[in-house]
C-alpha positions in Angstrom: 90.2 168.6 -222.2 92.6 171.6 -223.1 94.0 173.9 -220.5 96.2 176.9 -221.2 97.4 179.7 -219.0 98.1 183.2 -220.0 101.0 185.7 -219.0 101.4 189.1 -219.1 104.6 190.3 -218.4 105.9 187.4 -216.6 103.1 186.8 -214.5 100.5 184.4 -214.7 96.9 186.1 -215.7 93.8 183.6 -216.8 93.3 180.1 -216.6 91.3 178.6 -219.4 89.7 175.1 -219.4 88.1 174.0 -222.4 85.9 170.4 -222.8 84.0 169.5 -225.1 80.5 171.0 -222.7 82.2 174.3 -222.6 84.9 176.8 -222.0 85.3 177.9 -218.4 88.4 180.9 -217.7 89.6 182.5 -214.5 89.3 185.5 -213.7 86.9 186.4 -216.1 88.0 187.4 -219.4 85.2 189.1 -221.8 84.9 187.7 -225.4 87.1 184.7 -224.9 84.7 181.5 -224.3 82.9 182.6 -226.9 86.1 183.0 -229.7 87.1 179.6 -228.3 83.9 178.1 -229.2 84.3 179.5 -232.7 87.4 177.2 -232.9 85.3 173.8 -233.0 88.7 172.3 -230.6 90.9 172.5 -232.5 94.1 173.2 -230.4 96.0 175.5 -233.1 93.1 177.4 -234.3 92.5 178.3 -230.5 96.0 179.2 -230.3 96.1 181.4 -233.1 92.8 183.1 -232.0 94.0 183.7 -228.8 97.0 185.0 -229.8 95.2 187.8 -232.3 92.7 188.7 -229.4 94.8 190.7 -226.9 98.3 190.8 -227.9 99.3 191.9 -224.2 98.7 188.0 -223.1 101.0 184.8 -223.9 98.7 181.7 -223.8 100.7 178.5 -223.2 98.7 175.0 -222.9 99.5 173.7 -219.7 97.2 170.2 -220.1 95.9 168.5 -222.8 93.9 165.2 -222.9 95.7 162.8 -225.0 92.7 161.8 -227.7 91.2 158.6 -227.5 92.5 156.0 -229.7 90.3 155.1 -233.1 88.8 151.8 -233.1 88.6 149.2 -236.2 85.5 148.1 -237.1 86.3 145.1 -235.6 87.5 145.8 -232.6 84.2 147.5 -232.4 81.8 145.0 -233.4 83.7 142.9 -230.9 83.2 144.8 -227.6 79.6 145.3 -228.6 78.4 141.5 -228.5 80.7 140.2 -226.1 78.9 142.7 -223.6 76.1 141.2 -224.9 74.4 143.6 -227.2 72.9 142.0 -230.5 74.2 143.4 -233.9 70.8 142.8 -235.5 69.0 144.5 -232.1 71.5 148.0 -232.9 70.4 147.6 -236.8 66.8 147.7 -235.4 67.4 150.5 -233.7 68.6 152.8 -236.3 65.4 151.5 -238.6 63.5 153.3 -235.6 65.2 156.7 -235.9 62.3 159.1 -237.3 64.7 161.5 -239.5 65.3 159.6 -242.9 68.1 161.7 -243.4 69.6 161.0 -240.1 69.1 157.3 -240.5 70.6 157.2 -243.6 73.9 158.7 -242.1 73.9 156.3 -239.1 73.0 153.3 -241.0 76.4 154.5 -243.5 78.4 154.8 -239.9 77.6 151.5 -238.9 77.5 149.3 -242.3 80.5 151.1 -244.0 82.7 152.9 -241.6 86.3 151.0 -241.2 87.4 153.2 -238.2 84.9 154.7 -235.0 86.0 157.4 -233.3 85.0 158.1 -230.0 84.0 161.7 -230.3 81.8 161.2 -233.2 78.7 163.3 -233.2 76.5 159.7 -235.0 78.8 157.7 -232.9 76.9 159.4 -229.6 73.6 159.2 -231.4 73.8 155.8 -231.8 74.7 155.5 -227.9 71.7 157.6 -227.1 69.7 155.2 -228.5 71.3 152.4 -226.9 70.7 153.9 -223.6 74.6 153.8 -222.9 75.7 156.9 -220.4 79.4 158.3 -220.9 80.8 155.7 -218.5 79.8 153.2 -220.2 80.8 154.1 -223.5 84.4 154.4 -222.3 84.4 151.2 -220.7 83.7 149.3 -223.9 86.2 151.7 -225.4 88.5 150.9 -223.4 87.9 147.3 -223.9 87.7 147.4 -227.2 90.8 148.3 -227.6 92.6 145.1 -225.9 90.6 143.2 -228.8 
């Protein structure tokens, strides 16, 4: 999560929350959420947009969620069957996914990857499948990395 503030003339205008569902800003603002969106979160290219959009506003970030660490591949592996999920089960099911092209990426993901972040779009696929909800996810996350 990414908050900033803007100021105009010393007095503070918009607040702007950004996650990764959406961009939220009060009071309204026209055309912002959507040049945010543009900026795939990435904090400096939506500081440099903002900054081009209306030159009479000063955005500062007020907040930012530090990101979530990268996990080895083992630190990774071990979370997963010490909460009791079967390594040969998962492999099953990325055999069942019904795009080949798809499959072929997730099955690269998990067989070669060194490092899993916790953002990653195949990373969250794969949870989909495995019926894990957010909260979950985090708690083996978070486990994962006292491994």
């Amino acid at each position: 999560m990414l908050k900033l503030v803007s100021n105009r003339e010393g007095v503070e205008i918009h607040q702007l929350e950004i996650t990764d569902s959406g961009c939220t800003i009060t009071p309204a603002f026209a055309g912002v959420c959507e040049l945010v969106n543009q900026c795939g979160g990435d904090k400096r290219k939506i500081l440099n947009a903002l900054a081009q959009f209306d030159k009479n506003y000063v955005w500062a970030v007020t907040y930012e969620t530090p990101p979530v660490p990268a996990l080895t591949r083992r630190q990774f592996r071990l979370a997963l069957v010490t909460n009791g999920y079967s390594l040969t089960d998962i492999e099953a099911l990325i055999e069942q996914i019904p795009d080949e092209m798809q499959k072929q990426i997730i099955k690269i993901e998990w067989q070669d990857a060194t490092t899993f972040i916790r953002t990653n779009p195949n990373l969250l696929t794969m949870a989909d499948l495995m019926g894990l909800s957010t909260g979950q996810v985090d708690a083996l996350w978070s486990q994962a990395l006292t491994f």
